[in-house]
GUNUDO-896510 format. One record per residue (C-alpha): x, y, z. Coordinates in steps of 0.05 Angstrom, whole numbers, padded with zeros to 5 digits. Layout:
N
- X, Y, Z
...
//
This chain:
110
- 02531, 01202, 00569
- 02496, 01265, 00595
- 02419, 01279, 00594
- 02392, 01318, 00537
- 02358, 01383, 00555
- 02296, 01353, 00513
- 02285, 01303, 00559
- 02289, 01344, 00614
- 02245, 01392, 00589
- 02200, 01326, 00565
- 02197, 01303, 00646
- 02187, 01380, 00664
- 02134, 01381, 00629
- 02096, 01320, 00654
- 02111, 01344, 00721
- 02071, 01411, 00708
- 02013, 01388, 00750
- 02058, 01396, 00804
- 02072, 01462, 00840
- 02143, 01484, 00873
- 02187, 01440, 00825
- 02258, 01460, 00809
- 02316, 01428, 00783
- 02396, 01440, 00783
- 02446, 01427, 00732
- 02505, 01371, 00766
- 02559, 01341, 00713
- 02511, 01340, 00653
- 02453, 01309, 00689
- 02402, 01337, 00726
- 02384, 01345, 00799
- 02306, 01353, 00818
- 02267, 01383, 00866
- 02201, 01391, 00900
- 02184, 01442, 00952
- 02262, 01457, 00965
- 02272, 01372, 00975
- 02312, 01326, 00922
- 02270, 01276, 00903
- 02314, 01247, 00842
- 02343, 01271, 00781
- 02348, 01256, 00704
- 02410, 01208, 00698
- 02425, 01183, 00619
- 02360, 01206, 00597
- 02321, 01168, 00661
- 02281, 01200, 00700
- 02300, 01162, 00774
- 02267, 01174, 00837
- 02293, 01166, 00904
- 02260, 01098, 00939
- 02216, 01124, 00992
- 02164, 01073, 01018
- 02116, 01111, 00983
- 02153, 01115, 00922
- 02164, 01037, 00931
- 02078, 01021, 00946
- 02068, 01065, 00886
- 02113, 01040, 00843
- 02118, 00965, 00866
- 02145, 00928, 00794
- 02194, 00989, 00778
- 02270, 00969, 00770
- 02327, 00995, 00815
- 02384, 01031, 00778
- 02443, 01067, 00791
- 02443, 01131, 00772
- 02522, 01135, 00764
- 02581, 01082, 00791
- 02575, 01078, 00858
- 02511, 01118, 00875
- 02460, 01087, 00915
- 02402, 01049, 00873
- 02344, 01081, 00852
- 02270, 01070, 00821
- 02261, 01081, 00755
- 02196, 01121, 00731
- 02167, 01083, 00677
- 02093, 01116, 00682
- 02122, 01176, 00655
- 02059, 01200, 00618
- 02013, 01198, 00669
- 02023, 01267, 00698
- 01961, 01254, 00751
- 02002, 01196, 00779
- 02065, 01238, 00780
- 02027, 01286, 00822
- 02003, 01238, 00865
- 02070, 01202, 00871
- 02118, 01263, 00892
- 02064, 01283, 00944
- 02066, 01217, 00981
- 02147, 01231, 00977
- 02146, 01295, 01002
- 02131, 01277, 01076
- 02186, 01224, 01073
- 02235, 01269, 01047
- 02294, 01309, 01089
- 02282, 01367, 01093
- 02322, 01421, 01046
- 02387, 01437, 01072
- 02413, 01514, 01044
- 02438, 01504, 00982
- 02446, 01558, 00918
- 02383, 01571, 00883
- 02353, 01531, 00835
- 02335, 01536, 00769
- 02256, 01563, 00777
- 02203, 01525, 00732
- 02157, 01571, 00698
//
């Protein structure tokens, strides 16, 4: 079942206090980014972040999920509305993250 564009919007929104995030479009879910880096995506109207160390300190009772058959597990968000601990959260990713390999633009967040 793909994501709804409401929830999307819904977890865009929540992620305003943070600057430089994008998102892309893949098979009727949704790709996101920080500063150029994936850090997770909306999968079946969850919003899943990769499981970083600091992701995994931050978030120590969250659940691992697949975000599709046969995709590596991932931590669900479940403190969605608390946007200052979002903030805080993708930061502490960020340095953890790959970084962004060239890849077509993304869809900007305004």
């Amino acid at each position: 079942m793909p994501s709804s564009k409401q929830y999307l919007d819904y977890v865009l929104d929540q992620l305003s206090l943070t600057s430089g995030v994008s998102y892309k479009p893949m098979m009727g879910e949704y790709i996101l980014y920080v500063q150029g880096k994936i850090i997770g995506g909306i999968y079946d109207d969850r919003f899943l972040l990769k499981p970083t160390p600091s992701a995994k300190r931050m978030m120590p009772d969250a659940s691992f999920e697949k975000p599709y058959d046969g995709a590596k597990e991932m931590l669900l968000v479940e403190r969605i509305d608390e946007r200052d601990f979002l903030r805080e959260l993708l930061h502490a990713m960020l340095g953890e993250l790959p970084p962004p390999k060239r890849r077509k633009p993304c869809v900007p967040v305004s």
